[in-house]
C-alpha positions in Angstrom: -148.4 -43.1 -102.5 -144.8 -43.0 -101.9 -142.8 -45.8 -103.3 -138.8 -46.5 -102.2 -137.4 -48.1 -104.8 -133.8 -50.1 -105.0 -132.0 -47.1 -106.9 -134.5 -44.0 -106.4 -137.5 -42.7 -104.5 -140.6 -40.5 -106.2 -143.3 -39.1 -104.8 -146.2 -40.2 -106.4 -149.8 -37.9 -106.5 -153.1 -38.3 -107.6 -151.8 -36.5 -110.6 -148.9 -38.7 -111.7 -150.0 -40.8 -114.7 -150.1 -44.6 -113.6 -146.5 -45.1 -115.0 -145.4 -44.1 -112.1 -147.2 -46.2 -109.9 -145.7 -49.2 -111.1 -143.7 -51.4 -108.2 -142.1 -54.5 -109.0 -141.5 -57.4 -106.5 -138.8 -56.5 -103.8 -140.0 -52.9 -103.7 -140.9 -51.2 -100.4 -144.1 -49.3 -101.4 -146.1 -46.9 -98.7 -149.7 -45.9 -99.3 -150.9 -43.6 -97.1 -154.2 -40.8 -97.4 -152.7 -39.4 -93.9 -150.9 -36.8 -95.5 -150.0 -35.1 -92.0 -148.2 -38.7 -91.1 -146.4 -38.3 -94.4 -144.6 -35.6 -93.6 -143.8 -36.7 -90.2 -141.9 -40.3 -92.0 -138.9 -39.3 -89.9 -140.6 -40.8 -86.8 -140.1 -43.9 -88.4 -138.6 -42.9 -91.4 -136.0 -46.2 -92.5 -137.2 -49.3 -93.9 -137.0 -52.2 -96.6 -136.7 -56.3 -96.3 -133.8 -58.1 -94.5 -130.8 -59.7 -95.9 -130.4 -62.1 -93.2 -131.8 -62.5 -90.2 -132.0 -65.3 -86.6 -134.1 -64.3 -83.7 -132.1 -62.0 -82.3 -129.7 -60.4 -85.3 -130.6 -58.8 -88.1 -129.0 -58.0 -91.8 -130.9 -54.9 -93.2 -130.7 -54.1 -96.9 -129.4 -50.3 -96.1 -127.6 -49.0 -93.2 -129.4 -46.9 -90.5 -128.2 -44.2 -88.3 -129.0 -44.1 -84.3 -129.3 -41.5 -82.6 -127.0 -41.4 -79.0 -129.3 -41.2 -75.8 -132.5 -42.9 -77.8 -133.9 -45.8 -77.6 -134.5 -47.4 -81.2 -137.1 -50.5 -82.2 -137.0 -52.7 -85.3 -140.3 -53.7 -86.5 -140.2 -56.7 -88.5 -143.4 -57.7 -91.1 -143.3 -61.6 -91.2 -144.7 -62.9 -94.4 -147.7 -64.1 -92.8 -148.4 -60.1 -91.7 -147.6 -60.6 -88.4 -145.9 -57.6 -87.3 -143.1 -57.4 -84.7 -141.5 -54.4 -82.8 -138.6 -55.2 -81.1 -135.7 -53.1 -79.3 -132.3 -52.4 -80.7 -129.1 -52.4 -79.2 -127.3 -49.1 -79.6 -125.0 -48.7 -82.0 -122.6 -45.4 -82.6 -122.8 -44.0 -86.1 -124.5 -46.4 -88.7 -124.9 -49.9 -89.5 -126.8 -52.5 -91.1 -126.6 -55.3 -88.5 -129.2 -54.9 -86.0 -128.9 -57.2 -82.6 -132.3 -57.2 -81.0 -132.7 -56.7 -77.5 -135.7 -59.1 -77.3 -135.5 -62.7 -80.0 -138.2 -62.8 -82.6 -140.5 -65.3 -82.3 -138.7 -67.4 -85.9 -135.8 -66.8 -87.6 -136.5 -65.2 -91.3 -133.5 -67.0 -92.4 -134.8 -70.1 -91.8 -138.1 -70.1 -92.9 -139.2 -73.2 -94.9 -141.5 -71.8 -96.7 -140.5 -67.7 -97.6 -137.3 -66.1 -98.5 -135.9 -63.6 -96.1 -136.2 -60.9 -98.8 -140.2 -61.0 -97.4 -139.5 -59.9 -94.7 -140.1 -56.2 -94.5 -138.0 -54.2 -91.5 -138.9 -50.8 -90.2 -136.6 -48.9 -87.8 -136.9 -45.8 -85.7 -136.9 -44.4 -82.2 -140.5 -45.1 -81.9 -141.8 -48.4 -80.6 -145.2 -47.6 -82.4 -144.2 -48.5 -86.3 -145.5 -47.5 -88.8 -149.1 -47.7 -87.6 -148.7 -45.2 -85.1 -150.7 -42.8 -86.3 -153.7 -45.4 -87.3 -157.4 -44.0 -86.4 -159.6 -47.2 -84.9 -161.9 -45.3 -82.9 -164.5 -45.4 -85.4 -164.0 -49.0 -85.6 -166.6 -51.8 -84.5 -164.4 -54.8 -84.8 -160.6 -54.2 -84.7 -158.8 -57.5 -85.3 -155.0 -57.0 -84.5 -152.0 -59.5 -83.6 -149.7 -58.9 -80.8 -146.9 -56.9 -82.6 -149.9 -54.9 -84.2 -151.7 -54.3 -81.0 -148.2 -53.3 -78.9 -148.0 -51.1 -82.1 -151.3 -49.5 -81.4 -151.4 -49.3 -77.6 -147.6 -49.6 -76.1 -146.5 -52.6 -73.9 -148.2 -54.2 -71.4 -150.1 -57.6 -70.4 -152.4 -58.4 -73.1 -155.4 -57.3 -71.1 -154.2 -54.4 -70.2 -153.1 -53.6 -74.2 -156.8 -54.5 -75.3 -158.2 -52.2 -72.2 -156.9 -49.0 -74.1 -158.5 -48.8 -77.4 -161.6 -47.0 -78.0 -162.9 -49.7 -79.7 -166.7 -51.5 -78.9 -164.9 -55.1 -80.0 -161.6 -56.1 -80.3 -160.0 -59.3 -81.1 -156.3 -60.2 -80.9 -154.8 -63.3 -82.7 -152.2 -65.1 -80.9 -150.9 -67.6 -82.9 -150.1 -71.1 -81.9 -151.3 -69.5 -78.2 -155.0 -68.8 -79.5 -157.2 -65.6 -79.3 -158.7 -62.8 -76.7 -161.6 -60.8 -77.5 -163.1 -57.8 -75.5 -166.3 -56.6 -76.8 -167.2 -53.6 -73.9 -165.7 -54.8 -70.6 -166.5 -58.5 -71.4 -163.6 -60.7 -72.1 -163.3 -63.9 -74.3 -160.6 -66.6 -74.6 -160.7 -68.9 -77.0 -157.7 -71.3 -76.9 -155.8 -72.5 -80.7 -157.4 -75.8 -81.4 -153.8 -78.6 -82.1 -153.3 -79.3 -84.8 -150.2 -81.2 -86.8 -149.1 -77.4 -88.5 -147.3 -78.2 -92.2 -148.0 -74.2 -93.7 -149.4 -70.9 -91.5 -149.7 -68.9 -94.9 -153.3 -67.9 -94.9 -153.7 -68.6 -90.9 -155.0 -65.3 -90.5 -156.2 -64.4 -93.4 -158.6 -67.5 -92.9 -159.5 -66.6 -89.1 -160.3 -62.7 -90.0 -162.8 -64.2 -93.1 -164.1 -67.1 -90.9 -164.9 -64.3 -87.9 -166.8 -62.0 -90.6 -168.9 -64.6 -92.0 -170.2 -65.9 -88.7 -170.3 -62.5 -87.0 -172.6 -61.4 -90.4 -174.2 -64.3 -89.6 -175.6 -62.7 -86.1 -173.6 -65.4 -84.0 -172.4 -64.8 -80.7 -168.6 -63.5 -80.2 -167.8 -66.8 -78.2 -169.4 -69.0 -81.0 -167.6 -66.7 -83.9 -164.1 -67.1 -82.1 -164.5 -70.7 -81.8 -165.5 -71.2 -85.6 -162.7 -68.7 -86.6 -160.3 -70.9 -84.8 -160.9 -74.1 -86.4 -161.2 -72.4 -89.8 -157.7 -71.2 -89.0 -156.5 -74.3 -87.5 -157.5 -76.3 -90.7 -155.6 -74.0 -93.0 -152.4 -74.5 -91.3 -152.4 -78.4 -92.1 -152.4 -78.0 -95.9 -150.0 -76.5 -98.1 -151.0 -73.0 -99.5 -152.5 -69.4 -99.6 -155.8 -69.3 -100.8 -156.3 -73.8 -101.8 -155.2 -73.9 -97.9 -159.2 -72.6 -96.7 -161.1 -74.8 -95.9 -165.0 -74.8 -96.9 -167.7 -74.1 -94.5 -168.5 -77.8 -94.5 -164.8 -78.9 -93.6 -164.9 -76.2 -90.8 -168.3 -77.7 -88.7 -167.5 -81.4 -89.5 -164.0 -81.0 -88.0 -165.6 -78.5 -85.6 -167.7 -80.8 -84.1 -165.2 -83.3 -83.1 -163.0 -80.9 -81.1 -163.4 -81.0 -77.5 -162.3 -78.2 -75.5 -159.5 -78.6 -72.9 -159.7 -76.5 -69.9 -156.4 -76.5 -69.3 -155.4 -74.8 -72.2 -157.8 -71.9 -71.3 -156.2 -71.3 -67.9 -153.0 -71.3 -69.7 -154.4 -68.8 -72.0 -156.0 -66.6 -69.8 -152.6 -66.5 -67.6 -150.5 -65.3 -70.8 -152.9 -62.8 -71.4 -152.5 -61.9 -67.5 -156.7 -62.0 -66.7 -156.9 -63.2 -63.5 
């Protein structure tokens, strides 16, 4: 465990007495068993939470260096864990204003809901974040957004992401947009049910426990997506973390009043570029 704090860093073993494992709110903190990756931190070795930020400039909390003739990426943790790696504009020597090459989906800034000090930044010439060195090949379900999966496989249309990891099933949240599965070469789509949005706190948090419980369930991926979704989509129209999830009752009442629009899966299925 390695934690960064304001005024000092510390290395922190197995043998360091639990004092010193102590991190207070606003703390970057990195817990890693992949002591080969730990050593190799300079791949991807600046980070902390913004300052400021809009969609397409950002005020880091320390300045960072670039390196001439390399490309460098900011990854951006949303509050919601949503990860986001974007490219910077070059910059001679160092600074701590980043201007993005590609917007961010919201601006930290102006979120309703979350200061912009909970938003955690990452920077470094590799567009893989701090996941890059992640081990999912032993995985049987691997549920991922789309900054995490770009993280885990590079860029590319979504189908073509999902196609490169070694994984039997993957599933890949897509926001507002929905979710695409692949479990072997089969593909799913399962289009975000709409829904009058007031908090996406525990969006995903609520999809990943509605997916487990029907998938431990023995349900089928398609019906396990579906129930996921309106799990999800329920949480995002009350206010809250955990007193956002709904119970299983509220999910297959509400559930089975939705009808699905066909539209919205062709729409889906082009943004994830399956033909």
């Amino acid at each position: 465990m390695a934690a960064a704090q304001k005024y000092r860093r510390r290395f922190v073993s197995f043998e360091t007495d639990f004092e010193g494992m102590v991190a207070n709110r606003g703390e970057v903190v990195l817990i890693s068993h992949d002591l080969f990756a730990m050593q190799q931190a300079s791949s991807w070795g600046y980070s902390g939470r913004l300052v400021a930020g809009t969609t397409t400039q950002l005020t880091l909390d320390r300045a960072v260096p670039f390196t001439a003739g390399q490309q460098h990426y900011v990854g951006v943790r949303f509050p919601d864990n949503t990860f986001h790696v974007q490219p910077v504009m070059y910059v001679a020597g160092e600074t701590d204003t980043l201007t993005l090459s590609q917007p961010l989906p919201s601006a930290p800034s102006a979120d309703p809901n979350n200061p912009v000090v909970d938003y955690l930044w990452f920077f470094g010439i590799n567009a893989d974040g701090p996941v890059k060195r992640m081990k999912v090949d032993s995985v049987d379900v691997l549920v991922v957004n789309e900054g995490e999966l770009t993280a885990l496989t590079g860029r590319g249309t979504v189908a073509a992401q999902i196609a490169r990891l070694a994984v039997p099933c993957v599933v890949v949240t897509l926001g507002e947009r929905g979710c695409v599965a692949r479990r072997g070469a089969e593909l799913f789509l399962q289009p975000a049910f709409p829904v009058d949005a007031v908090d996406t706190t525990a969006a995903g948090d609520t999809f990943c426990g509605a997916l487990t419980a029907r998938l431990s369930e023995h349900a089928g991926l398609a019906d396990a997506l579906r129930f996921a979704s309106a799990a999800s989509a329920l949480a995002c129209t009350r206010l809250g973390a955990q007193a956002s999830i709904p119970a299983r009752t509220d999910v297959d009442a509400w559930l089975a009043m939705q009808v699905d629009d066909p539209a919205r899966q062709a729409a889906l299925a082009v943004y994830c570029g399956i033909p």
